[in-house]
C-alpha positions as semicolon CSV with decimal commas, in nm:
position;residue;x (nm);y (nm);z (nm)
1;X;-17,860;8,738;-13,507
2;X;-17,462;8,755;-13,421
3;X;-17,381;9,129;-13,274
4;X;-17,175;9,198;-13,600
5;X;-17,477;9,202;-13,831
6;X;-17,627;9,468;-13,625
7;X;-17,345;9,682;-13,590
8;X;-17,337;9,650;-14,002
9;X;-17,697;9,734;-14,014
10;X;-17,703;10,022;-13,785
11;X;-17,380;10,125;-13,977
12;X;-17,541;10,098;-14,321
13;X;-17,852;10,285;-14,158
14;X;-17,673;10,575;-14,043
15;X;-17,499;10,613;-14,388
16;X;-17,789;10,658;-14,555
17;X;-17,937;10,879;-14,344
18;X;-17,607;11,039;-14,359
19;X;-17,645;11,040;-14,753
20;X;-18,018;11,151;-14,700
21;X;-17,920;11,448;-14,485
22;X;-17,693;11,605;-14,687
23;X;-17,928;11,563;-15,003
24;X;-18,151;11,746;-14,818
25;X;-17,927;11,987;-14,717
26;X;-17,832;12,026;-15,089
27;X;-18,164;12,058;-15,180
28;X;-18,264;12,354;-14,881
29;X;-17,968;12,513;-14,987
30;X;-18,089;12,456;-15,380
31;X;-18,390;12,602;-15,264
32;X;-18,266;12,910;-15,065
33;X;-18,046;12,986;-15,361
34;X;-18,343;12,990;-15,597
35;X;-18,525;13,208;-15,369
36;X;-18,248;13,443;-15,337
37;X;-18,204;13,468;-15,734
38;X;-18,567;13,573;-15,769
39;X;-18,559;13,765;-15,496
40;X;-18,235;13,992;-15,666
41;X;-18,418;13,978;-15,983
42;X;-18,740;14,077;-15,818
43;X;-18,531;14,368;-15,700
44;X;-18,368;14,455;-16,013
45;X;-18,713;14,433;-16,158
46;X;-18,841;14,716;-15,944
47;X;-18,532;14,908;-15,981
48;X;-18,575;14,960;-16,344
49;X;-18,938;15,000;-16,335
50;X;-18,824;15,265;-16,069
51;X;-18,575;15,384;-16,314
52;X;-18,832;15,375;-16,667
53;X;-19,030;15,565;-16,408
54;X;-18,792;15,837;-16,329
55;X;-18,643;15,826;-16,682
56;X;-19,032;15,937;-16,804
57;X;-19,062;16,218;-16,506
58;X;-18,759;16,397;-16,639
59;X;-18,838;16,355;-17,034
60;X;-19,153;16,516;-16,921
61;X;-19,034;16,798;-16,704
62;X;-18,756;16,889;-16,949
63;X;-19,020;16,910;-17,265
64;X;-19,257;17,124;-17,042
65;X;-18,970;17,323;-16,933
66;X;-18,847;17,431;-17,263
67;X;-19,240;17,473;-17,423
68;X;-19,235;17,806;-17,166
69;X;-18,897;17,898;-17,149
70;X;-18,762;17,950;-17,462
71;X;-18,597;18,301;-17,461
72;X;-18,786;18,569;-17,462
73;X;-18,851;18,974;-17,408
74;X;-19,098;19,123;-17,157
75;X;-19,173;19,486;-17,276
76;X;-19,477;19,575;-17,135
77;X;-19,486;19,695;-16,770
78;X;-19,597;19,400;-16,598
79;X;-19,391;19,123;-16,412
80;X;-19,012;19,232;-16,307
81;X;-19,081;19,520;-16,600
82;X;-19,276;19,731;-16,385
83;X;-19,019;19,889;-16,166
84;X;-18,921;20,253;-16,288
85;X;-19,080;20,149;-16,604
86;X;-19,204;20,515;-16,736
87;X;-18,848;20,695;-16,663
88;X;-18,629;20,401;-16,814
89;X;-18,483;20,445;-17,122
90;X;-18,405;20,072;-17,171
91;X;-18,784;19,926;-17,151
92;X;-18,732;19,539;-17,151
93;X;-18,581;19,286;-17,006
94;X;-18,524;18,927;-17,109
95;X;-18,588;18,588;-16,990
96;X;-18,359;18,291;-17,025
97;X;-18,428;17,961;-17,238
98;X;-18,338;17,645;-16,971
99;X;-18,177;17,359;-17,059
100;X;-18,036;17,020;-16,904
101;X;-17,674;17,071;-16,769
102;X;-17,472;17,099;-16,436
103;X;-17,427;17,405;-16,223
104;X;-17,116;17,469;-16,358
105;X;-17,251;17,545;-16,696
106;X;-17,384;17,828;-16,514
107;X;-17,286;18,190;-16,747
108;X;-17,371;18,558;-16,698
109;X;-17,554;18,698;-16,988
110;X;-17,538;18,989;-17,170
111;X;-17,902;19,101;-17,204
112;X;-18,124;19,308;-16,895
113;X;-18,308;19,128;-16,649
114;X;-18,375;19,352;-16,407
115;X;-18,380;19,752;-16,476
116;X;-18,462;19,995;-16,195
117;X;-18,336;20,372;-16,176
118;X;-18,206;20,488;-15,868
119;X;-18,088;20,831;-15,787
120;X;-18,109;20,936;-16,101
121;X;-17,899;20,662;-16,232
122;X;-18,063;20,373;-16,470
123;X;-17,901;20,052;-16,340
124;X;-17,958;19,776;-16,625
125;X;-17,856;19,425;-16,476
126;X;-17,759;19,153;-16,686
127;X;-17,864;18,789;-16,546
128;X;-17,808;18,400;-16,681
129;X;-17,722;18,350;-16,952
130;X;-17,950;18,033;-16,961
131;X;-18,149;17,880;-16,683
132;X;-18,019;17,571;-16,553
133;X;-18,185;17,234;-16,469
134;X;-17,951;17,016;-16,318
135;X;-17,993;16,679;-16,097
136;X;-17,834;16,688;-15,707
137;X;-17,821;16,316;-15,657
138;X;-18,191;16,279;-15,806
139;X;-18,339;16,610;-15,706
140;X;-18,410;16,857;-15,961
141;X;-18,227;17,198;-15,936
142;X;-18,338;17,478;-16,104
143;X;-18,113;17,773;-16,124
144;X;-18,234;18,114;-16,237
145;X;-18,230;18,471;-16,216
146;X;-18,436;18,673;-16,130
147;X;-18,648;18,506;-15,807
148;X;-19,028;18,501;-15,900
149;X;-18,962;18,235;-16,160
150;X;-18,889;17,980;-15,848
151;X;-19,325;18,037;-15,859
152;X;-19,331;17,848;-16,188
153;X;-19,081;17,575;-16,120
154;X;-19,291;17,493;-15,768
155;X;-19,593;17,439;-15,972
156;X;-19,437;17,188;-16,227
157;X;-19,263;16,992;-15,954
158;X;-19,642;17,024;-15,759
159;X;-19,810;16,859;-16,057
160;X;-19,501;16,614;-16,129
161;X;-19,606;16,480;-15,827
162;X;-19,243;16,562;-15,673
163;X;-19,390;16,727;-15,325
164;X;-19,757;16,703;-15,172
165;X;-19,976;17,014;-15,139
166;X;-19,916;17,180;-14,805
167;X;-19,524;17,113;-14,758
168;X;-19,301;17,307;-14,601
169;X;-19,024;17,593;-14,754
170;X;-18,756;17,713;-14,608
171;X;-18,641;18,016;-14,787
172;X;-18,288;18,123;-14,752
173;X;-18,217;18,521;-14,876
174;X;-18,104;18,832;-14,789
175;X;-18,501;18,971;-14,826
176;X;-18,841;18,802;-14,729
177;X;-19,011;18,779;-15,048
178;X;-19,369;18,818;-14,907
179;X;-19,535;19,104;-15,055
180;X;-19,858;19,043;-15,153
181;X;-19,961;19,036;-15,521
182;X;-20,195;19,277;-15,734
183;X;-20,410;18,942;-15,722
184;X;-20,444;18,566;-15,696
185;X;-20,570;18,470;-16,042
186;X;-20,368;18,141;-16,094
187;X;-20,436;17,823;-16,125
188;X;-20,166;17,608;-16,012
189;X;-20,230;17,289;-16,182
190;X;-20,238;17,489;-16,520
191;X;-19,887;17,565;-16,704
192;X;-20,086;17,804;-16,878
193;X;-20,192;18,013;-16,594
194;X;-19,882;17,927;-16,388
195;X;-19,615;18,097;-16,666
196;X;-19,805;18,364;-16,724
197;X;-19,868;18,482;-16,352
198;X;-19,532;18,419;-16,304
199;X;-19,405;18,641;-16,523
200;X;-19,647;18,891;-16,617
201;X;-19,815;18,936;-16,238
202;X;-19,549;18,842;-15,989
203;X;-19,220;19,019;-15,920
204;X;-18,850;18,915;-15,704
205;X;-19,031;19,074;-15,422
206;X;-19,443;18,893;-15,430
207;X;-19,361;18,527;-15,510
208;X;-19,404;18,348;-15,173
209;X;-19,757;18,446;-15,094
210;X;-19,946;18,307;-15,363
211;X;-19,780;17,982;-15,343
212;X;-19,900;17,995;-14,957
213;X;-20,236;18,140;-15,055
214;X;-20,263;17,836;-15,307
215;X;-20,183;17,590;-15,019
216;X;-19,883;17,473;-15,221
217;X;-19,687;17,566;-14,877
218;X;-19,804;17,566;-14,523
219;X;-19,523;17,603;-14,344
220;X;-19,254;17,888;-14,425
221;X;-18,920;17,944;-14,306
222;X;-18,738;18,242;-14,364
223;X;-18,347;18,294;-14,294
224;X;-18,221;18,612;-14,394
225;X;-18,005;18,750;-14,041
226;X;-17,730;18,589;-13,865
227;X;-18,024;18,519;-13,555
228;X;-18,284;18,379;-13,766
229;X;-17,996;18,123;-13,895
230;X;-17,881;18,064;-13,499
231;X;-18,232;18,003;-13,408
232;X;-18,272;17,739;-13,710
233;X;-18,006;17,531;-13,643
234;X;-18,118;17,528;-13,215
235;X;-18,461;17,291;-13,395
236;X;-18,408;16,958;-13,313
237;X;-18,709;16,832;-13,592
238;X;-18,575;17,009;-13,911
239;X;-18,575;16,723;-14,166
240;X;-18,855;16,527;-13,978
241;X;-19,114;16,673;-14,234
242;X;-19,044;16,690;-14,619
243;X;-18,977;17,051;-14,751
244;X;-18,855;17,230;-15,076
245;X;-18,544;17,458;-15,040
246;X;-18,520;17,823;-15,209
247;X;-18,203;18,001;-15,164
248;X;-18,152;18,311;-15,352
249;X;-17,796;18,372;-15,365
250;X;-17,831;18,761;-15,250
251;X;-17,767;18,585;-14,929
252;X;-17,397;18,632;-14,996
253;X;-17,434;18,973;-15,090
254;X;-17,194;19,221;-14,945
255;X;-17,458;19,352;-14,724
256;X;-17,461;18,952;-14,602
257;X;-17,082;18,943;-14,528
258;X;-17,171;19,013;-14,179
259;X;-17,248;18,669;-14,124
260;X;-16,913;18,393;-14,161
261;X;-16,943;18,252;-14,521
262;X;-16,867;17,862;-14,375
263;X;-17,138;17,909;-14,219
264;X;-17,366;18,008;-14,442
265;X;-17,249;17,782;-14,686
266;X;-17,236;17,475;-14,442
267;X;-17,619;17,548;-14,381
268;X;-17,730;17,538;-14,744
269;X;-17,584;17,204;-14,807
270;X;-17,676;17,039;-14,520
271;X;-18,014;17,198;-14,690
272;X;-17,964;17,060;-14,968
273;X;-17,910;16,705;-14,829
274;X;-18,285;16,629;-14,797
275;X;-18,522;16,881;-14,984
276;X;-18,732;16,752;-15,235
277;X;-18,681;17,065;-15,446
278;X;-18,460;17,271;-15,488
279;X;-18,385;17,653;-15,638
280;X;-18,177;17,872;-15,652
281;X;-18,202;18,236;-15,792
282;X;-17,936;18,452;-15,869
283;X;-18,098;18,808;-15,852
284;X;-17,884;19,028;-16,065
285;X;-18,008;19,350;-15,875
286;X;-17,891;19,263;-15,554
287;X;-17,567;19,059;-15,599
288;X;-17,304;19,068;-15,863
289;X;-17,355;18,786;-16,124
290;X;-17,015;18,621;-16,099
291;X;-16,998;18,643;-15,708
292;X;-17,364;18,479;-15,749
293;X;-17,209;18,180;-15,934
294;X;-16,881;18,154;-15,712
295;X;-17,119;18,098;-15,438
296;X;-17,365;17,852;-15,617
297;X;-17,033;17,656;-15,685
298;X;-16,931;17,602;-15,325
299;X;-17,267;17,557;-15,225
300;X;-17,338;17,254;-15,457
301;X;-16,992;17,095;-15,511
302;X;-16,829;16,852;-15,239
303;X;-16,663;16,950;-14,948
């Protein structure tokens, strides 16, 4: 066998394998592109289950949102009603419907939310015009008046399934917001019970402690001084546990202005960044209602 037919044969040989190697090249990479394909639509499979799933938590909060708030007067003494309530002339105040929207769509009212007489003088304070639901890059925003109503909004995010008994709040405002109660009688994981404690037992001043009593919150913290804000920002583990954010906007009161505004407002949305929830109240007695919303504004817009 002459040295040429060998040469031909290991020739021919190495084509083929030649030809066999890159068909199964073509065919790994065949392969790796299939697996790829199902893997993205795999993906985009979860993403819109994800999605259907999200799309169904907020049809559902928004119905059960607007089943309680509605618009309506409180006249009796009981709730935010009680304060001054047998030497006011003006014996009601009013509670906002809610509805979808941003937190620009965020008005002053006309009607009394909060009435107190001091000095002599009846002081009847005009709130929102309409609560506000609104979506910070997934998490629901509530924005209200008068505080206690944060106490309702907690419990529908609870049972939503949005935070986990026993999380953390960190409560930004000019005032603690710890008094206790005239009682305990709600249940939490009842709307029911939940609306009507919140408006017709709590007050802007009683909200916090049933929601720790309730084990709803384990951890609190408060800001509401210049040091307690310092001392905040010195913890090196703030967002290594989850935890709702309440700000009432009081915080940027006059008798806040003490404390540099960048500050305060740099705090909130770095805040804001990873909370679970979020609200924010207004509180018509203690800050002026269009101040309130300038603030909100800067707080929740981009830098």
């Amino acid at each position: 066998m002459s040295n040429d037919f060998l040469s031909e044969n290991d020739e021919n040989g190495l084509t083929s394998r030649k030809i066999n190697n890159i068909k199964d090249i073509e065919k790994v990479k065949e392969m790796k592109e299939i697996r790829e394909t199902k893997k993205i639509i795999d993906t985009n499979k979860e993403i819109n289950k994800d999605t259907n799933k999200e799309r169904e938590i907020r049809n559902k909060r928004i119905s059960l949102l607007r089943r309680y708030y509605r618009g309506f007067f409180i006249e009796e003494e009981v709730g935010n009603n009680v304060f001054s309530y047998s030497i006011r002339e003006d014996k009601k105040i009013y509670v906002p419907k809610i509805k979808e929207g941003s937190y620009m769509d965020v008005e002053v009212g006309v009607d009394t939310a909060f009435s107190e007489v001091q000095d002599g003088e009846e002081l009847n304070k005009a709130g929102l015009k309409n609560f506000i639901l609104y979506y910070h890059e997934g998490v629901p925003v509530y924005i209200f008046d008068n505080h206690n109503h944060a106490f309702f909004f907690w419990c529908v995010e609870l049972n939503l399934g949005k935070f986990s008994m026993g999380s953390r709040l960190i409560h930004v405002d000019q005032h603690k917001d710890t008094r206790v109660p005239e009682n305990y009688d709600v249940n939490i994981g009842d709307m029911d019970s939940a609306f009507n404690y919140t408006n017709f037992t709590l007050n802007v001043g009683n909200f916090i402690k049933p929601a720790l009593e309730k084990g709803m919150f384990e951890g609190l913290k408060i800001i509401d001084s210049e040091y307690s804000l310092h001392e905040f920002k010195k913890q090196a583990n703030i967002f290594d546990k989850p935890y709702s954010l309440d700000v009432d906007l009081d915080f940027f009161s006059e008798d806040m202005s003490y404390i540099d505004e960048d500050k305060k407002i740099d705090l909130i949305r770095e805040l804001i960044s990873k909370a679970e929830v979020i609200t924010f109240a207004t509180s018509p007695f203690f800050i002026d209602q269009s101040l309130a919303i300038e603030k909100l504004i800067k707080c929740l817009s981009e830098k």
